[in-house]
C-alpha positions as YAML, in Angstrom:
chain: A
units: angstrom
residues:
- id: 1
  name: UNK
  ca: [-13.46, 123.51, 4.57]
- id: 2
  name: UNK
  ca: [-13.74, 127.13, 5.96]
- id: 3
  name: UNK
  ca: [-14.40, 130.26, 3.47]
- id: 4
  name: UNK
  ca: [-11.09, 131.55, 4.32]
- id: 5
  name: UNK
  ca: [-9.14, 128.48, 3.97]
- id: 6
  name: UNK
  ca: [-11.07, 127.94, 0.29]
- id: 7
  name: UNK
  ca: [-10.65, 131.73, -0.14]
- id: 8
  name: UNK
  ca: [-6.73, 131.74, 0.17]
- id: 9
  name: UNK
  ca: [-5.74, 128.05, -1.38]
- id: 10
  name: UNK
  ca: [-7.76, 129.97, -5.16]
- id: 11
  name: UNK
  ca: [-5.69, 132.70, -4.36]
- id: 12
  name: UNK
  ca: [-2.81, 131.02, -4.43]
- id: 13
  name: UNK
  ca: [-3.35, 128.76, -7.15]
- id: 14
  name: UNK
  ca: [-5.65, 130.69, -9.85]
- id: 15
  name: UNK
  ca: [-2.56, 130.65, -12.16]
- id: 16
  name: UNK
  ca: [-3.25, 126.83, -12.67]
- id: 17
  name: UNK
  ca: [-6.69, 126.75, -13.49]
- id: 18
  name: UNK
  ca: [-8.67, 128.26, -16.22]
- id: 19
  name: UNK
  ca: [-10.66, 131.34, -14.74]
- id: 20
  name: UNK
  ca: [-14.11, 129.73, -16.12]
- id: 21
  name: UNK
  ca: [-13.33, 126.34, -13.19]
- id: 22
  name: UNK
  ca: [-12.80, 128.70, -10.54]
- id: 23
  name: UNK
  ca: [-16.53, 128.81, -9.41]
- id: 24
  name: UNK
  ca: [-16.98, 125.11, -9.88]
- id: 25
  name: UNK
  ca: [-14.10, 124.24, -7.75]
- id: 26
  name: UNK
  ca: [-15.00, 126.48, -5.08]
- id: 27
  name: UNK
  ca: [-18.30, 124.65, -5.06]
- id: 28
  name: UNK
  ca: [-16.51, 121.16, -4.79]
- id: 29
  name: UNK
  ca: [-13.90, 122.59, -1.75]
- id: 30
  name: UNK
  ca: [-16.91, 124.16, -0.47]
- id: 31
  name: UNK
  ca: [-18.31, 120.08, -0.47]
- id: 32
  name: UNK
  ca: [-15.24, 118.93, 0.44]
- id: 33
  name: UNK
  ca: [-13.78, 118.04, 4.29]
- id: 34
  name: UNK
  ca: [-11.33, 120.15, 6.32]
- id: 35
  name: UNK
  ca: [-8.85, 117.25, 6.40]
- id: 36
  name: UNK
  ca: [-8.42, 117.90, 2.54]
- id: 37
  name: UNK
  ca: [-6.59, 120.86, 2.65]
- id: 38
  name: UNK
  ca: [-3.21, 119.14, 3.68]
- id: 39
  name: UNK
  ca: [-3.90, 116.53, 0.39]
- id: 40
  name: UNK
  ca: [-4.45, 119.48, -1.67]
- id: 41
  name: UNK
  ca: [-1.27, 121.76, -0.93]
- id: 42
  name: UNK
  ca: [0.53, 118.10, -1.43]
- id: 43
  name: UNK
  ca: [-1.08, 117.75, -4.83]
- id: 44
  name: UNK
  ca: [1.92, 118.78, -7.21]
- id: 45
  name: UNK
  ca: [0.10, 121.14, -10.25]
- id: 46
  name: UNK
  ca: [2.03, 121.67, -13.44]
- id: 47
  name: UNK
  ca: [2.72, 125.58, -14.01]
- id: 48
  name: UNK
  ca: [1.26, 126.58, -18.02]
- id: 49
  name: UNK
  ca: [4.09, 129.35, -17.97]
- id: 50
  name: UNK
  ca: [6.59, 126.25, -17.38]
- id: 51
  name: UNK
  ca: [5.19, 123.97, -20.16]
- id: 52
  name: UNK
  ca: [4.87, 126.76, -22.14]
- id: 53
  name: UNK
  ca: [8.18, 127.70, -22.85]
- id: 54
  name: UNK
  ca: [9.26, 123.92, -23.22]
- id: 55
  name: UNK
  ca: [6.73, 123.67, -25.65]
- id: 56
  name: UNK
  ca: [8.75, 126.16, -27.33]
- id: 57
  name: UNK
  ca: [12.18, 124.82, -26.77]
- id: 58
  name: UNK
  ca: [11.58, 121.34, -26.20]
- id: 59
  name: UNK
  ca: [8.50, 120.77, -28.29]
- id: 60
  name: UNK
  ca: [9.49, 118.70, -31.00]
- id: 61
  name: UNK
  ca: [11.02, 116.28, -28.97]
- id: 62
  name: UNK
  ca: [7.46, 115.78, -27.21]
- id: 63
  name: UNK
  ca: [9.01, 116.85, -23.91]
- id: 64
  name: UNK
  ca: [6.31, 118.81, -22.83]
- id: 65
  name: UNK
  ca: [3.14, 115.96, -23.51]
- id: 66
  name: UNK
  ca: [5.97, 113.94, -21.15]
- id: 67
  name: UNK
  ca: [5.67, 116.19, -18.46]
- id: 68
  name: UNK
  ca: [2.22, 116.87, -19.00]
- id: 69
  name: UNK
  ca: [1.66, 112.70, -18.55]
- id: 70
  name: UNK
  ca: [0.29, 112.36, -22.25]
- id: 71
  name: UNK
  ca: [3.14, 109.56, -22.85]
- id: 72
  name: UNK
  ca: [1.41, 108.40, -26.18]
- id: 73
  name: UNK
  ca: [1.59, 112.09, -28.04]
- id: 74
  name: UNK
  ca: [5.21, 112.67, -26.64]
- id: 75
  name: UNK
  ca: [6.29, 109.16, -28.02]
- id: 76
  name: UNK
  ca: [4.46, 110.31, -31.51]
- id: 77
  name: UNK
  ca: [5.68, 114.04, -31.41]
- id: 78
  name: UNK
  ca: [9.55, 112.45, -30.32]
- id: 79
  name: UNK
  ca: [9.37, 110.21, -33.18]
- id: 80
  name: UNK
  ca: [8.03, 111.74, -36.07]
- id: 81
  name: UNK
  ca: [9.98, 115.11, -34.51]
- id: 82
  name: UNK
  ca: [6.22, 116.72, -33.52]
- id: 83
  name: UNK
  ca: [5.03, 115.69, -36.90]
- id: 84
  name: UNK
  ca: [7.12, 117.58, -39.18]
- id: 85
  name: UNK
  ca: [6.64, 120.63, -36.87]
- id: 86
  name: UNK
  ca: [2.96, 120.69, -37.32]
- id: 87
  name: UNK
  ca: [2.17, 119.22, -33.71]
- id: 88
  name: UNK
  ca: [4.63, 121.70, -32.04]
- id: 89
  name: UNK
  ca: [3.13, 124.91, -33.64]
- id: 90
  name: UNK
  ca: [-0.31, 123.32, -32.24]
- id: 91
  name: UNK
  ca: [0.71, 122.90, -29.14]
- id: 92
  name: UNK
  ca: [2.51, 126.54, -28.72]
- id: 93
  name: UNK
  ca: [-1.46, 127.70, -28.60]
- id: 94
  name: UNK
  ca: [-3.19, 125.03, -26.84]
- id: 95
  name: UNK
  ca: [-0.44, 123.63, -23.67]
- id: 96
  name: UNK
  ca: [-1.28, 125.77, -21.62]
- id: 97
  name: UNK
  ca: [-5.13, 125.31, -21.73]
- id: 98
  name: UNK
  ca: [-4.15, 121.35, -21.37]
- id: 99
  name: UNK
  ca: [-2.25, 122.03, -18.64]
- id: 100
  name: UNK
  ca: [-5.26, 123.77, -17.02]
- id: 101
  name: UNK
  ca: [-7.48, 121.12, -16.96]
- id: 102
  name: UNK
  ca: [-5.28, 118.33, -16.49]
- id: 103
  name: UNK
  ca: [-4.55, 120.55, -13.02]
- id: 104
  name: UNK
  ca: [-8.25, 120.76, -12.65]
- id: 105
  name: UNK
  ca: [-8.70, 117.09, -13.42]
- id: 106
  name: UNK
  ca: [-6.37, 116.06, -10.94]
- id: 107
  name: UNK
  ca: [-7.75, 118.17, -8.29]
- id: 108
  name: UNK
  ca: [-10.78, 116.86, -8.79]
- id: 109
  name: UNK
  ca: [-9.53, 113.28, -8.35]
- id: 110
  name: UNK
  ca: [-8.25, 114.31, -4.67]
- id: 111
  name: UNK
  ca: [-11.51, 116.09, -3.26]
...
């Protein structure tokens, strides 16, 4: 892929990954063939900001582990109603990191 094509698709998309996976996933688009970039603007990435505030709202019902594709914790959090509460406080801090790298981690699956 060319510098400027690698240069604007991180632009575009930093809000999805952690800052610390930027430089590694330049290195792997760097790697990675021009025909690529069309499969990687398709790829659909989950917005943190998004699962964030149905972690809040929607929490306890395991909504968010749903969307994130974690069906076995949103089946747990929807029946025991996120543990008593406990998992949904834990997840207000740590979604949007999950989201991160499950973006990452699918990214990585299409390069």
């Amino acid at each position: 892929m060319e510098k400027k094509d690698i240069d604007l698709y991180l632009t575009t998309n930093a809000k999805y990954f952690e800052a610390s996976a930027i430089p590694v996933l330049r290195q792997k688009l760097e790697k990675a063939s021009p025909d690529s970039l069309a499969t990687l603007q398709a790829c659909d990435l989950k917005d943190p900001t998004v699962l964030l505030i149905v972690s809040i709202f929607l929490g306890s019902l395991g909504i968010d582990r749903f969307m994130l594709g974690d069906v076995g914790m949103g089946v747990l959090k929807l029946l025991t109603l996120g543990c008593c509460g406990i998992l949904t406080i834990i997840d207000w801090f740590t979604i949007s990191r999950k989201t991160k790298q499950a973006n990452l981690a699918k990214i990585s699956m299409v390069i």
